[in-house]
C-alpha positions, 0 to 999 in steps of 0.5 A: 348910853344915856339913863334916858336912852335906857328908859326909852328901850324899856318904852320899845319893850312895852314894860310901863311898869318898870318905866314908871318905877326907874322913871321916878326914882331917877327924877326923884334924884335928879329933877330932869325934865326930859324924863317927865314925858316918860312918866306920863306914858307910863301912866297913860298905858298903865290906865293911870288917866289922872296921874297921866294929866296931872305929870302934863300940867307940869310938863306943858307949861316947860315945852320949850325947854325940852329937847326932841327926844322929850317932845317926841316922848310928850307927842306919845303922850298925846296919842295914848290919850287920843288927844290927837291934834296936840300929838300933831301939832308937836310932831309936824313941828319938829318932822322937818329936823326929825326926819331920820327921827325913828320914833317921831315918825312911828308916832307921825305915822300913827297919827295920820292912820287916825287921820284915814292916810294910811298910805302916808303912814304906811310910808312913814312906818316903813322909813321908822323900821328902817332907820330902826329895825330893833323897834318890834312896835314898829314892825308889829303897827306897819304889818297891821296897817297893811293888813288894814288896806288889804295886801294881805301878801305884803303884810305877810312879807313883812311879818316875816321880815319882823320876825326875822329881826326879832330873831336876830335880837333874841339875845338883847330881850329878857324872856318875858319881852320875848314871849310878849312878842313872840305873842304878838307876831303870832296874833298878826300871823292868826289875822293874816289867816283869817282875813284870807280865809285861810281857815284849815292851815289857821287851825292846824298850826293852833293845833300844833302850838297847842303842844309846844306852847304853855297851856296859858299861851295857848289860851291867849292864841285862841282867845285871839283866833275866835276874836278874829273871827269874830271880827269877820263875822264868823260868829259860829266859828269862833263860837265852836273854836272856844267849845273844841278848846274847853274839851281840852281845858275843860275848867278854864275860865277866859274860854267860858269868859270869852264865850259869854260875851259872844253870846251876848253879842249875839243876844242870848241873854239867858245864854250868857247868864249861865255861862257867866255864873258857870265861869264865877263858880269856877273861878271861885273853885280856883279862889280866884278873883269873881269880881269882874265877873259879878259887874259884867252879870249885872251888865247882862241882866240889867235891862231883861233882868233887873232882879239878877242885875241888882243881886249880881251888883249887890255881890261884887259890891260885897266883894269889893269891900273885902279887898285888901291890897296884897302881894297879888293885887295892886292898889291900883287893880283894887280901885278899878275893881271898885271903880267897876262895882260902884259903876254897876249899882249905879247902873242898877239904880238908874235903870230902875229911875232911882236917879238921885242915887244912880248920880251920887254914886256916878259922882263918887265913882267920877271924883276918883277918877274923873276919866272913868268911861263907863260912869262918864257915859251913864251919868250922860245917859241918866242926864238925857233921859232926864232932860238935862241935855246941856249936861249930858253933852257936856259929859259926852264932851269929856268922853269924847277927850277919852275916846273919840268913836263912843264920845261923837256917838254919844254926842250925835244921840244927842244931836250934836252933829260934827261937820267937818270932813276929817272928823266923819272920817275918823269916825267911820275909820273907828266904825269899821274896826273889826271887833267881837261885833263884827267887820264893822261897828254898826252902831257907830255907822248908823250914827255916822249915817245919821250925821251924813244926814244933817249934812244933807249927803241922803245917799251916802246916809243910806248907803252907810245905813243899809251897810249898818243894818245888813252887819246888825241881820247877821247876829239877829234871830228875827223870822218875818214869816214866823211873826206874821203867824204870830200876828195871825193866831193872836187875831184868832184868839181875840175874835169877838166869839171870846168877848162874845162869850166871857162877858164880864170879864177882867177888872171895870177901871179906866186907870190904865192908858194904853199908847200904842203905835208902830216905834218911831210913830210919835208914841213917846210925844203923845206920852209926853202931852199926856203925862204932863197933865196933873192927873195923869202919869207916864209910865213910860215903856212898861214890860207889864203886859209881856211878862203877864205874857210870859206867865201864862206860857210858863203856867201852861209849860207847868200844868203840861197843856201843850198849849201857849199864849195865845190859844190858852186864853180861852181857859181863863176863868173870871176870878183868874182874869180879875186876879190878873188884872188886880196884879197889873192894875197894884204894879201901875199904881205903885210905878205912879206912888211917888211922882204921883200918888192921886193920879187918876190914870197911868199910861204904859206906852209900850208901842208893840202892845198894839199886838196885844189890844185883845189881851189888853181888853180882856182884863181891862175891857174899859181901859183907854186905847190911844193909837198913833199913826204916822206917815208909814214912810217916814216910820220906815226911815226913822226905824232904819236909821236907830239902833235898838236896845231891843234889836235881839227881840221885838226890834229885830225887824227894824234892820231890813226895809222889806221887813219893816213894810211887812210890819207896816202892813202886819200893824194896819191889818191888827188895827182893822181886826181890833176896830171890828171887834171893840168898835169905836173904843179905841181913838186914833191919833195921826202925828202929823195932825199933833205936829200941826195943830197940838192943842186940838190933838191934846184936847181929844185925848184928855177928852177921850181919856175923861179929865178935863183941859189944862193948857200945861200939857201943851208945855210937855217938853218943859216938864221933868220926868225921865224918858229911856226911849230912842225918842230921848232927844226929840221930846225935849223940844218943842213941836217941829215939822221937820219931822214930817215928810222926811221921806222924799229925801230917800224916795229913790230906796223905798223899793223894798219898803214899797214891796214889804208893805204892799205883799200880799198877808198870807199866813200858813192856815191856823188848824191846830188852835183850839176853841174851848167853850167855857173855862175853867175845866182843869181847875173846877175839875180839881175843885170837885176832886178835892170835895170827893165829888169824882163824877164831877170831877171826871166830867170835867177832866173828860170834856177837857180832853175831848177838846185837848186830848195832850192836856197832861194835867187832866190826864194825870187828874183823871187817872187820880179819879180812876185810881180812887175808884179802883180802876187803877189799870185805868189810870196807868196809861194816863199817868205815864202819858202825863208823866213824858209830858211833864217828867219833872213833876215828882208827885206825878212819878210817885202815883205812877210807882203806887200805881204800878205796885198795885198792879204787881208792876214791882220791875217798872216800879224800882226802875221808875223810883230810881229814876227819881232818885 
């Protein structure tokens, strides 16, 4: 047997490692060229990317003089680096004197299953098994290419033929191949299960393995379980799969990692939060590497929590720099953990628009590993929201070399659409590879919908759409019916009986802009034109009003007010709206100190403040409003064919064409309410009449706004400042009217957007909203407590709970009252009441036990200073 042969069966036994090491010791002696392709693979499987290119600029240039076998191995090569065409080109070549070549056609085959001829390559796996039945790979792809098209009782004839061979062989394979194997025989069983729905025999042999395999395999076969179902969209089982199997392993660290990524697959930011730090905390128990661990929290956090993101980043980064290569880990696990670490600053520091530093460590992450897919993508990401389109494609190009699915979709954010047939069909074969996202990739589809449109095949664009979407529904919390109530409170809550009766009111400045509109309305356009006005800055999509949001509810939470945003406004004094709104107005200053500092006015164009223009006018009741308009069918369109960062939030709507008209007509009855109560404050702006006629709609706004004309904003796509929008593209060009009227192209589906936005608004009656007629009752009631003014102070903690009788903080305070009076019976029912409200609140637990002694209580009083303890 030859030296080459020998390395070849290490090739059929997956150990790439060892083929690497015998490989290169071998050409160190003997200089054969027919051993570089091997080398190669090993490289290329082992992640080793540039050693792998650098072993085919040796190669190359000598094809001719390597024999079948090599150009085979070479052809391998090719395929591990998806450079599929050149695969193709060798194994076309030699097929007509290769044709009992066993692993030239395993490798023909794998090529025509990336071309979407699966019955070609089925054909082609099943001659390679038989001219070569002690190849497992091979048995293992042709039962997984049968489970692709569906024959799920062939697939499992064929398993069991696989499995028969591999027995037969036993005795050739050491026992870590056995196992390798053995593992994945099983994985395949598992996903004929699954696929069949044959859930209960599934479980129950995971049941038994659970007793005959080492607790580590077991693992792996769960792990594999919930993955597949998963991939059929059985996220709730595969959810409760990993629970059951931590009742039994109840510190292991893959389940708790694994669920994690399902949480936040399924949106559950704060979910996966804690399950992150719950698994670092023990992998820390078990000293084993964090890392990881830290740059997948810091991806968790980076766009809802960029505190924690940058903080996570921070420490893995630490971490990083402690590294030592030793006997557990290899130089090469040490450069990808600092490959990893590196890449998630520079996340932290571009999502924070500190862009000069997010590039520099992009780049020093790229110069030592110029294949790095995750630094490739944000340096493209960064360069597009910065304008820098030529340079961004040219990134998604070289990720497009890596990996073709993320490098077409990246390309097509970036208009830049492939054409031809094989190529969208590869495409759409990557989108409906199973994953933890689901049967289908829905992004990556509605990214092939979006090319079906530019070749002008509308129907097969919205059917690819819809097909996107209706996977998207199936993850997404959004409840139409409950956001329409949301629509309507916010309405009674900004009538204009509360500006009637809290003039004056918040901060008198016009520095805040506030750009609202439904997404895909031209918000980010009218942004652009604004902010390239001298005087002006574009903040872009800011959370500042949301998170003052938040701050309230958690305020109430805390004082135990049973109340949320927004019935609570009402209670919000002048000096506490004016403090707001000082906060708000330093936060909007400070995002403008550096880009510029003299601005007179800061737009925020977060498009669903159109929600909170009664909030907004509230403390900043002279602040300009500039709503946008457009055509609502071809808003419709535009929302159902993007991908929202925000589809587990505010965006959840955007995947259902009937929830999008509900939206549509939520969104028209907010701008007739808003209009009746500040009449004439807030200027419309239609997109259609900026797409025609631009200088007339910029000279409007710079008008309204209050600066005078300069013709520079009329070049708004020139200028350089960053946009993280879904606009990204389109505002980097200049105005086009192919924007408009899009929507006769889909004329034919609008029958549910049509019905959304035509259905009667009919929310449930809002009976339980109170109406305080002043502020400020719990707080000037503490006030006059605290001056030992008690009458006053009971006034006033009575008058709120006239209005509010659940108002824990006045009931709490009142019992104060009374217990200073000496009525401390009196104040016994209040404390305890306040008390289930709000058991956190220890200095209300120690009142009540003082209480309680006072009373001779001393049982209820030990019982409830233990409960504290």
């Amino acid at each position: 047997m030859s030296f080459s042969h020998s390395l070849r069966q290490l090739v059929d036994c997956q150990q790439f490692a060892q083929l690497l090491q015998h490989g290169q010791d071998y050409f160190a002696d003997t200089h054969d060229i027919q051993i570089l392709p091997l080398l190669a693979l090993a490289h290329a499987h082992l992640g080793a990317r540039k050693e792998a290119e650098a072993q085919l600029k040796l190669i190359e240039p000598r094809i001719a003089e390597l024999a079948l076998d090599a150009r085979v191995d070479l052809a391998a090569v090719y395929c591990v680096l998806h450079r599929l065409d050149d695969a193709l080109t060798l194994l076309e070549a030699d097929y007509p004197i290769g044709t009992e070549h066993a692993l030239l056609l395993a490798r023909l085959a794998w090529c025509r299953m990336q071309q979407a001829k699966l019955s070609e390559a089925r054909i082609l796996y099943q001659q390679s098994a038989a001219f070569a039945p002690q190849r497992l790979p091979v048995w293992c792809a042709l039962v997984n290419l049968i489970i692709q098209e569906g024959d799920f009782a062939v697939a499992q004839q064929t398993l069991t033929a696989g499995i028969k061979t591999f027995e037969c062989l036993l005795t050739q394979f050491p026992e870590q191949v056995i196992q390798q194997f053995t593992l994945q025989f099983r994985h395949l069983q598992l996903q004929i299960w699954v696929h069949t729905l044959v859930f209960n025999e599934a479980e129950q042999w995971l049941n038994n393995r659970q007793k005959d395999c080492p607790e580590e395999e077991w693992i792996q076969l769960i792990l594999e379980y919930s993955r597949l179902l998963a991939g059929q969209n059985q996220h709730s089982q595969a959810e409760d799969t990993l629970r059951n199997a931590l009742k039994q392993t109840p510190t292991n660290i893959l389940l708790y990692s694994e669920l994690a990524e399902l949480s936040l697959m399924q949106g559950r930011t704060q979910q996966t939060v804690q399950l992150l730090r719950r698994t670092i905390k023990l992998a820390d128990n078990q000293e084993k590497p964090s890392i990881g661990l830290w740059v997948r929290l810091a991806q968790a956090c980076l766009h809802n929590l960029p505190e924690q993101a940058k903080k996570a980043a921070d420490k893995a980064a630490e971490l990083a720099d402690k590294l030592d290569v030793d006997s557990d880990m290899s130089a090469m696990q040490v450069r990808q953990f600092k490959w990893q670490t590196t890449n998630a600053l520079a996340q932290v520091a571009s999502q924070g628009q500190d862009f000069v530093l997010a590039e520099d460590l992009f780049n020093q992450v790229l110069r030592d590993n110029p294949y790095f897919l995750p630094a490739l993508q944000g340096l493209g990401q960064q360069q597009m929201q910065r304008g820098n389109i030529d340079q961004a494609v040219a990134l998604f190009e070289q990720i497009k070399q890596i990996d073709p699915a993320k490098g077409y979709s990246s390309l097509i954010n970036a208009r830049q659409f492939p054409e031809d047939e094989e190529t969208l069909k590869r495409i759409e074969k990557a989108a409906r590879q199973p994953s933890m996202e689901g049967s289908v990739r829905a992004s990556l589809l509605l990214q092939l919908a979006v090319a079906r449109e530019k070749t002008k095949d509308y129907d097969e664009a919205y059917a690819l759409a819809t097909e996107a979407n209706n996977a998207s529904k199936q993850l997404l919390t959004y409840d139409p019916q409950q956001h329409r109530q949301q629509c309507a409170r916010n309405r009674f809550a900004f009538g204009k009986a509360l500006f009637e009766q809290r003039k004056g009111y918040g901060l008198a400045t016009s520095v805040p802009v506030f750009v609202v509109g439904m997404p895909r309305s031209g918000t980010t356009l009218v942004e652009q034109i604004l902010a390239s006005h001298s005087d002006i800055f574009g903040a872009g999509e800011l959370g500042i009003i949301p998170s003052r949001i938040q701050g309230l509810n958690r305020w109430e939470r805390h004082v135990g007010s049973g109340r949320q945003y927004p019935d609570c406004v009402d209670d919000l004094t002048l000096n506490v709206t004016q403090g707001i709104a000082k906060g708000m107005l330093n936060e909007l200053q400070e995002l403008a100190a550096d880009d510029k500092p003299k601005a007179k006015h800061i737009v925020d164009k977060l498009p669903h403040n159109f929600e909170n223009i009664g909030m907004i006018k509230f403390f900043f009741p002279q602040a300009r409003i500039i709503s946008v308009r457009r055509d609502p069918r071809d808003i419709a369109l535009s929302n159902y064919f993007t991908d929202y960062q925000a589809k587990h939030g505010g965006m959840g709507f955007a995947y259902d064409m009937t929830w999008i008209g509900e939206q549509l007509a939520d969104h028209n009855l907010y701008m007739h309410h808003w209009d009746q109560v500040f009449s004439d404050e807030i200027l419309t702006v239609n997109y259609e009449d900026v797409v025609a006629d631009t200088e007339g709609a910029a000279r409007r706004m710079l008008a309204y706004i209050g600066v005078p004309w300069q013709p520079e904003v009329l070049a708004f796509n020139e200028h350089e400042r960053a946009v993280k929008t879904a606009s990204v593209w389109q505002v980097r060009q200049p105005i086009y009217a192919t924007s408009t009227a899009k929507w006769r192209r889909y004329q034919t589906h609008l029958a549910p957007l049509i019905k959304g936005t035509n259905a009667k608004i009919n929310p449930d009656p809002i009976t339980d909203m109170l109406s305080l007629p002043q502020a400020g009752f719990l707080t000037d009631g503490v006030a006059l407590f605290k001056e030992n003014d008690l009458d006053g102070a009971e006034l006033h903690f009575k008058k709120m709970l006239h209005h509010n009788p659940e108002h824990a903080a006045c009931q709490y305070m009142l019992g104060l009252v009374y217990c200073r009076k000496g009525h401390v019976n009196e104040a016994l029912p209040l404390f305890e009441h306040a008390l289930d409200v709000c058991p956190w609140k220890k200095d209300w637990r120690v009142s009540l036990v003082k209480a309680y002694e006072e009373m001779g209580m001393y049982d209820k009083a030990q019982k409830l200073g233990t409960k504290g303890d």
